[in-house]
ROTORVEX-803008 format. One record per residue (C-alpha): residue in three letters; x, y, z. Coordinates in pm, 1 decimal. Each point is the difference from the previous one (the first is absolute). Example, Ala and Ser with C-alpha at 12.3 -4.5 7.8 and 13.67 -1.06 7.14 Angstrom:
BEGIN
ATOM  residu         u         v         w
ATOM     ALA    1230.0    -450.0     780.0
ATOM     SER     137.0     344.0     -66.0
***
This chain:
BEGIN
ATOM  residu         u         v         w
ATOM     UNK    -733.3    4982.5   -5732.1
ATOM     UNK     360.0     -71.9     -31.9
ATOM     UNK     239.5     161.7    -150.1
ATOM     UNK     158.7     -96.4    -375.0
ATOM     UNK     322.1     -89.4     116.5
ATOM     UNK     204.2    -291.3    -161.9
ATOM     UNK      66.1    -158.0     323.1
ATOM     UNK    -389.6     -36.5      80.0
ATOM     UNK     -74.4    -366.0      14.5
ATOM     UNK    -300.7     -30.5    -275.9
ATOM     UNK    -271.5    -228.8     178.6
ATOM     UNK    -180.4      -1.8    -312.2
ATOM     UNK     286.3    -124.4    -232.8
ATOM     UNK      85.2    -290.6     235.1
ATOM     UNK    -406.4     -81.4      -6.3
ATOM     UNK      28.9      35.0    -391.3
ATOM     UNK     303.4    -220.0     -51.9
ATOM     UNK    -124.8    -284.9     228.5
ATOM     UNK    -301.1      23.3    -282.1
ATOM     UNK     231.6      -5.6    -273.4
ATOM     UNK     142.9    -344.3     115.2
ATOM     UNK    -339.0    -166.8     139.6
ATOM     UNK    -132.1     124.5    -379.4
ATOM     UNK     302.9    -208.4    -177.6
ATOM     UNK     -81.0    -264.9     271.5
ATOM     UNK    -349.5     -44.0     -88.1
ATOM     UNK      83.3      -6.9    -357.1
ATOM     UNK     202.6    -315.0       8.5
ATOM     UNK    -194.4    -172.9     264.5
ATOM     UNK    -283.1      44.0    -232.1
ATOM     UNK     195.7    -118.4    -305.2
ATOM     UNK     108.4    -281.7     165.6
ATOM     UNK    -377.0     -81.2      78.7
ATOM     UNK     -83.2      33.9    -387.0
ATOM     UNK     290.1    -151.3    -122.1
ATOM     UNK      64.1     346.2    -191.0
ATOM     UNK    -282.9    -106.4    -241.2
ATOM     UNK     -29.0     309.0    -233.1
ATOM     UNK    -356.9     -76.9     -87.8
ATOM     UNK     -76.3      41.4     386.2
ATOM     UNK    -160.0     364.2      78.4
ATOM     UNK     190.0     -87.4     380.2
ATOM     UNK     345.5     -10.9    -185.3
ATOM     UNK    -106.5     307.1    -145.1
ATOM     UNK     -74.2     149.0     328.8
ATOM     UNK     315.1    -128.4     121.9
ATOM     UNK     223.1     132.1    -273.1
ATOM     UNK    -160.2     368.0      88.8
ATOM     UNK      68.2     -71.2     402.1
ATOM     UNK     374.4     -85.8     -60.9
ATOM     UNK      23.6     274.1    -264.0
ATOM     UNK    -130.0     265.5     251.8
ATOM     UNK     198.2     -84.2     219.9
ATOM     UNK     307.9      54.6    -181.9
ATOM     UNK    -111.0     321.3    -126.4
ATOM     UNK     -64.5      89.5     378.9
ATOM     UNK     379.5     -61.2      66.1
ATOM     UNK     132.4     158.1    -271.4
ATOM     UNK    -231.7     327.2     119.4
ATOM     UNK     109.5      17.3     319.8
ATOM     UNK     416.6     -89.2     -86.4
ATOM     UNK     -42.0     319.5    -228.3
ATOM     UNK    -180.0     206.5     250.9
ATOM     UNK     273.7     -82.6     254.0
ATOM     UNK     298.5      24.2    -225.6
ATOM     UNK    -115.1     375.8     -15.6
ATOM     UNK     -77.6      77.3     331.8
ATOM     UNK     273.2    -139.7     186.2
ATOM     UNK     261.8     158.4    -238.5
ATOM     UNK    -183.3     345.7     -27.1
ATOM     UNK     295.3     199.1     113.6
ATOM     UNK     268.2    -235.9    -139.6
ATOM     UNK       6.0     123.2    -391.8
ATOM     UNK     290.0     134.7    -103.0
ATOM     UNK     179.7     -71.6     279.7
ATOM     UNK     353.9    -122.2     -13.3
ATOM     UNK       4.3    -369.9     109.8
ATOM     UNK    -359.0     -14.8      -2.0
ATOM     UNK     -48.8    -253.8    -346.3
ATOM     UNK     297.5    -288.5     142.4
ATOM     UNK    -184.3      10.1     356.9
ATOM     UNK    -347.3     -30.1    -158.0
ATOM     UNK     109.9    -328.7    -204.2
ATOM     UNK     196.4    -109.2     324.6
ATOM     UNK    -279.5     -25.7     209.2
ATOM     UNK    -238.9    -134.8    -265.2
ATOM     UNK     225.6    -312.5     -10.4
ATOM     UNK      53.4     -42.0     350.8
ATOM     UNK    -409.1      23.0      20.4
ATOM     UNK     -83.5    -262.3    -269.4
ATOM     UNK     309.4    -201.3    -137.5
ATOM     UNK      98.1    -229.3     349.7
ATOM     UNK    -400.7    -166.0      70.1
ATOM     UNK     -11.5     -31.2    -396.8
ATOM     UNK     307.7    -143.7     -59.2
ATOM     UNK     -73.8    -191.9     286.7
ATOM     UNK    -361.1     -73.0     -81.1
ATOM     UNK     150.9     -94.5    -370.1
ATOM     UNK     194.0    -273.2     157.2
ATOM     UNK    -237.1    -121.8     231.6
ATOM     UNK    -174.1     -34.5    -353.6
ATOM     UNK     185.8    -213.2    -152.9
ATOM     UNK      89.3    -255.1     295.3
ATOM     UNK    -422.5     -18.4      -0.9
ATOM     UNK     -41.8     -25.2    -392.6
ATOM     UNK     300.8    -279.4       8.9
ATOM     UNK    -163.9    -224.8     263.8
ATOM     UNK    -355.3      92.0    -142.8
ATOM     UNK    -143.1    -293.8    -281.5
ATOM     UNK    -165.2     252.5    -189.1
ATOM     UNK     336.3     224.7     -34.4
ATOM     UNK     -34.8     202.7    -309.1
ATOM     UNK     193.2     262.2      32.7
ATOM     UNK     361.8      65.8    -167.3
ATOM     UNK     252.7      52.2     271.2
ATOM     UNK     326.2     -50.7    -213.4
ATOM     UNK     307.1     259.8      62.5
ATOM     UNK    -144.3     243.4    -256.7
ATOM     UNK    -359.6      23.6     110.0
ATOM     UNK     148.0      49.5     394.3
ATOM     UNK     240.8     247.1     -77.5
ATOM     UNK    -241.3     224.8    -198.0
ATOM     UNK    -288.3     -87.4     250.4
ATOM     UNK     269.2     114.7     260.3
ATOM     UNK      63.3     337.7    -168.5
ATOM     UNK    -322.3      84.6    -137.1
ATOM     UNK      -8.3     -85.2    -355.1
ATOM     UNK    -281.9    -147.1    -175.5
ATOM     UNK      17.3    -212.4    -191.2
ATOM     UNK    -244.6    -300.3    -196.5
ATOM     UNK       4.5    -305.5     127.5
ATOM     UNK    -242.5    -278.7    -174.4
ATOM     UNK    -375.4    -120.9     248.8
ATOM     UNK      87.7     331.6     175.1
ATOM     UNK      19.8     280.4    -186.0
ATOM     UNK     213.6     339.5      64.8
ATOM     UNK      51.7    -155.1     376.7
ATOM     UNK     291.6     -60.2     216.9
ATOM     UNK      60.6    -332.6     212.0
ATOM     UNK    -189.9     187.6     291.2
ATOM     UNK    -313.6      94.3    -234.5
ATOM     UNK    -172.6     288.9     181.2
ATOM     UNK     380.8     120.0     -41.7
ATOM     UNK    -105.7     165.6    -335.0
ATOM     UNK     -92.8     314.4     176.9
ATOM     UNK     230.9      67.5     154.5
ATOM     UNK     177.7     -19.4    -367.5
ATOM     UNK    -222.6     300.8     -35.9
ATOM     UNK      90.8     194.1     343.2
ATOM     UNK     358.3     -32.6     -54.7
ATOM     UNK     -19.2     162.2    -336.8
ATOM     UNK    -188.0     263.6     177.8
ATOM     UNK     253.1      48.9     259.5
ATOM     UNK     287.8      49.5    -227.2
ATOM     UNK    -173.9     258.8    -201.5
ATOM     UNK    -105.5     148.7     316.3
ATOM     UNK     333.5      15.4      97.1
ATOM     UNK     140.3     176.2    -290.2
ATOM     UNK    -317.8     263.0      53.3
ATOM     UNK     170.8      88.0     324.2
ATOM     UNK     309.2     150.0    -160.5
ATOM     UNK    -249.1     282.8    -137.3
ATOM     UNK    -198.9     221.4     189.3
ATOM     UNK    -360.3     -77.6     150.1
ATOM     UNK    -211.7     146.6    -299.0
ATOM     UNK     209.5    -143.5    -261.4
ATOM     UNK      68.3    -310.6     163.0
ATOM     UNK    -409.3     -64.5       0.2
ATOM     UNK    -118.3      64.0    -329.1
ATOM     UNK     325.7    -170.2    -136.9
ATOM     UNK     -88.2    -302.5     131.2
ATOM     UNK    -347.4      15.7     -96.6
ATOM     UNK     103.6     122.3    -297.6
ATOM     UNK     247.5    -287.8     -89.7
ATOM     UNK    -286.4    -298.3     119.8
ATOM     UNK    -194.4     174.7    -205.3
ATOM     UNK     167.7      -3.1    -316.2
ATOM     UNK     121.9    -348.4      62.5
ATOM     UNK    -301.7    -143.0      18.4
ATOM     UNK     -94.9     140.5    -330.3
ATOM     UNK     281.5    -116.0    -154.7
ATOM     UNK     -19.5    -330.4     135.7
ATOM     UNK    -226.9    -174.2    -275.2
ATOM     UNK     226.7     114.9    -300.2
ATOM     UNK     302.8    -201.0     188.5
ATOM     UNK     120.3    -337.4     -80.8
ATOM     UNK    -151.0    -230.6     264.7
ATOM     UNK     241.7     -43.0     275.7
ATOM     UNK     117.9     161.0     357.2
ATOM     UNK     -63.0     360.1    -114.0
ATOM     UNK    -355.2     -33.0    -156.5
ATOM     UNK     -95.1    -209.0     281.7
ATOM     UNK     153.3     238.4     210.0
ATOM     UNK    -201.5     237.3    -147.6
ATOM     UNK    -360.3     -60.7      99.5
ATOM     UNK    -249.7     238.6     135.3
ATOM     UNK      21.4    -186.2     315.5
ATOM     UNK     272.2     228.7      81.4
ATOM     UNK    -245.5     325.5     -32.8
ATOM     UNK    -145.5    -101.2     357.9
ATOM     UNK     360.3     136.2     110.0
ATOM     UNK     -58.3     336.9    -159.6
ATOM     UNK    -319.0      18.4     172.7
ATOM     UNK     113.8     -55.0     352.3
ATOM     UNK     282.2     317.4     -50.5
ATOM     UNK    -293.6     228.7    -141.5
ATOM     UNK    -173.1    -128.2     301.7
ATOM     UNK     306.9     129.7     195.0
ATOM     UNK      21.4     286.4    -180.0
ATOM     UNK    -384.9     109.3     105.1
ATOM     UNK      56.0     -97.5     355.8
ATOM     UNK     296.4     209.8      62.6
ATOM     UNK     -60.3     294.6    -207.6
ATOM     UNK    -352.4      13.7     225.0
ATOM     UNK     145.1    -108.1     288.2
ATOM     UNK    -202.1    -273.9      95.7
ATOM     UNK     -25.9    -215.1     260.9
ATOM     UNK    -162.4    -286.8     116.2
ATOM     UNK    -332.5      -7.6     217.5
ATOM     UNK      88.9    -149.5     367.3
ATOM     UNK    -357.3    -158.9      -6.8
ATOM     UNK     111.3    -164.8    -349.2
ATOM     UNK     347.1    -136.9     113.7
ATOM     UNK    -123.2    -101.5     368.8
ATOM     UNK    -309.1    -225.5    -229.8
ATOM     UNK     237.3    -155.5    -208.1
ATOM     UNK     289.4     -24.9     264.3
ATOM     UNK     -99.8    -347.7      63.4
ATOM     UNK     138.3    -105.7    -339.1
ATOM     UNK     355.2     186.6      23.8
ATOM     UNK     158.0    -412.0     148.0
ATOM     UNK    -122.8    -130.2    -370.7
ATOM     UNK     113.2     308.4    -135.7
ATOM     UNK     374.7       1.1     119.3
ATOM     UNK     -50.5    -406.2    -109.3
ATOM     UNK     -95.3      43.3    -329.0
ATOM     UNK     282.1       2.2    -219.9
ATOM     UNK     111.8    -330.1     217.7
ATOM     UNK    -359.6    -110.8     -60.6
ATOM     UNK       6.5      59.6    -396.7
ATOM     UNK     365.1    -175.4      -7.2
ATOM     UNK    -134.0    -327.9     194.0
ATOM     UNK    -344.1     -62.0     -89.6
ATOM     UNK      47.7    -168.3    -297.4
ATOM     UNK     201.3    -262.0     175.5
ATOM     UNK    -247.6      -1.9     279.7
ATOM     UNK    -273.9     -75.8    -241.9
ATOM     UNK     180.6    -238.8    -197.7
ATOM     UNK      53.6    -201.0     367.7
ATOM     UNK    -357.2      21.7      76.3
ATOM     UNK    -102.9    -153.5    -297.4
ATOM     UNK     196.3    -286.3      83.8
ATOM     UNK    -239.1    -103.3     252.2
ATOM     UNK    -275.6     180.1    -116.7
ATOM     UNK     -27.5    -160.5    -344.1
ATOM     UNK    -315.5      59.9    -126.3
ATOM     UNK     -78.9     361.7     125.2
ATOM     UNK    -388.4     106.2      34.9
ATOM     UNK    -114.4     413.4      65.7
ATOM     UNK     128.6     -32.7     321.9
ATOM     UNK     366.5     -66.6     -63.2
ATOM     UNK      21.7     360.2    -127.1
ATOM     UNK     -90.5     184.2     380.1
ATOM     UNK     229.5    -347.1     160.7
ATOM     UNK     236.8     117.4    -226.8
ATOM     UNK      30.8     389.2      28.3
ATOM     UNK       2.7     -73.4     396.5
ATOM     UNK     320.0    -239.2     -44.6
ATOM     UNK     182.9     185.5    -272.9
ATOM     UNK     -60.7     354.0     200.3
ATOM     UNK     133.7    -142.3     360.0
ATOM     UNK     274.6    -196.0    -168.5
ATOM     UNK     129.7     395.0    -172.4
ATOM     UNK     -72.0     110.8     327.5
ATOM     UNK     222.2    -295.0     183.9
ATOM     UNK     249.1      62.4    -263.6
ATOM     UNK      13.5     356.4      23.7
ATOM     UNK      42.6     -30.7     370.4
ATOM     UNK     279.2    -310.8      65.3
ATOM     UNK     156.7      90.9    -379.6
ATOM     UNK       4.5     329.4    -171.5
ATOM     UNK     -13.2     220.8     333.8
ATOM     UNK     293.1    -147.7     150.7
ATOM     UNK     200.5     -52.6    -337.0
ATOM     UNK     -16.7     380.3     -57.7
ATOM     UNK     103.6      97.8     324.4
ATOM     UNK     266.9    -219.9     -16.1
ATOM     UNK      68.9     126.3    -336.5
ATOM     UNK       7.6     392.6     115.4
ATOM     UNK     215.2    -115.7     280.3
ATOM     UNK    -295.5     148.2     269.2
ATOM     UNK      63.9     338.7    -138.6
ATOM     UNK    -329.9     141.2    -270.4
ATOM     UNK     223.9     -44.2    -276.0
ATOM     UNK    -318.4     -74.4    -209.7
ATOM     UNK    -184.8     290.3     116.0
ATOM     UNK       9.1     314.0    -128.1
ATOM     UNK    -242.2     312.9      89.9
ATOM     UNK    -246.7    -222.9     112.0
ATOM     UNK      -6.2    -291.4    -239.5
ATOM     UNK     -45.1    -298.6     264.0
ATOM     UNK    -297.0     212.8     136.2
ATOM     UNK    -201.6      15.8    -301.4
ATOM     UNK      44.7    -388.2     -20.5
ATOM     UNK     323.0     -88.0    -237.9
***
């Protein structure tokens, strides 16, 4: 067995998030097969794939929020260098991925999407907002949850300013109550901030919570089955950022998909997040920490952020 430590590289949490993005994968290959016909058990099916998924993601960025900043509560600094390296982890491929985005959804025929000043600047800093055909979605769509995770990081972040015990239940607490507030608000950002969707967060910190109070660790037979699956999970926050683009390009030769476009199409969407997270978001966050782990703390890169 190995020992709880936050630098411990979590096989089982890579294998887990490369699941999380071949679920949401699998969803919209198989919505683009039934045309997102409601009355279609597959769309159904789909629907609970992609929603999975999500929930998976949201598990494990809870989960990992805790663990890697275990020792950090209440310690001076520890709330600005949280947020830092949050941004430096998501903001450059989304931004990037955002603009990439629009340059496809401007030469596309079938381009839907609002991509004025206002929708890029709020897509660019995270704020929802309701846009007509597409709902509560920015210009890159899968971008709403990360709408979600940023919310989650800021409260996180204030959390850190308390100590460990407090800091835990507060933010469980204050989810909590937020999401039962959230159908007495007027409908806009903060009741749509407010869904239960965000309770998969408090889940992965109770899930935390158990694993380092009992001092758990993960089986070496469990994280040598699953190590085959760590490449797709390091890829899979490129792979949830570029598969809708990847899809959208496949159906453009593939017009009128049949079953099989959905395997065709998780094997081209998962090695394009792969290629991407290789040639792309590897080298832009080196580049970005200046070759020093300015994005790392106590272990973060190893567990897979």
């Amino acid at each position: 067995m190995r020992p709880a430590q936050p630098g411990t590289k979590f096989c089982f949490l890579q294998a887990l998030r490369a699941i999380a993005a071949w679920l949401v994968i699998a969803d919209h290959a198989l919505i683009a097969v039934t045309h997102g016909e409601p009355s279609n058990p597959v769309t159904s099916f789909a629907w609970a794939l992609g929603g999975s998924g999500v929930y998976i993601f949201f598990v494990i960025s809870g989960f990992i929020m805790a663990h890697i900043s275990w020792d950090d509560f209440g310690q001076p600094g520890a709330a600005q260098q949280f947020m830092r390296r949050r941004i430096v982890r998501i903001v450059p491929l989304y931004w990037l991925a955002t603009m990439g985005a629009i340059v496809f959804h401007r030469a596309s025929a079938n381009d839907t999407v609002p991509a004025g000043l206002p929708e890029l600047l709020q897509s660019l800093f995270f704020i929802p907002y309701y846009a007509e055909n597409v709902g509560w979605a920015p210009i890159l769509r899968q971008g709403w949850t990360l709408n979600y995770e940023m919310m989650f990081y800021v409260l996180f972040a204030v959390a850190l300013t308390l100590p460990r015990k407090v800091a835990l239940w507060g933010v469980a607490v204050a989810l909590g109550l937020f999401t039962l507030i959230g159908p007495v608000l007027q409908p806009g950002i903060l009741s749509y901030l407010s869904s239960p969707i965000t309770l998969w967060f408090v889940l992965g910190i109770g899930l935390a919570w158990l694993w380092r109070s009992c001092g758990f660790s993960e089986p070496e037979g469990l994280a040598r089955s699953v190590k085959f699956l760590e490449p797709f999970g390091d890829a899979s926050y490129s792979t949830y950022l570029v598969h809708g683009v990847t899809l959208t390009m496949l159906l453009q030769v593939w017009r009128v998909p049949s079953a099989w476009f959905v395997p065709v199409a998780m094997v081209v969407a998962a090695g394009a997040g792969l290629a991407v997270h290789i040639f792309v978001e590897k080298p832009m966050l080196h580049a970005i920490a200046g070759k020093k782990p300015l994005i790392i703390n106590r272990g973060a890169h190893n567990v897979g952020l």
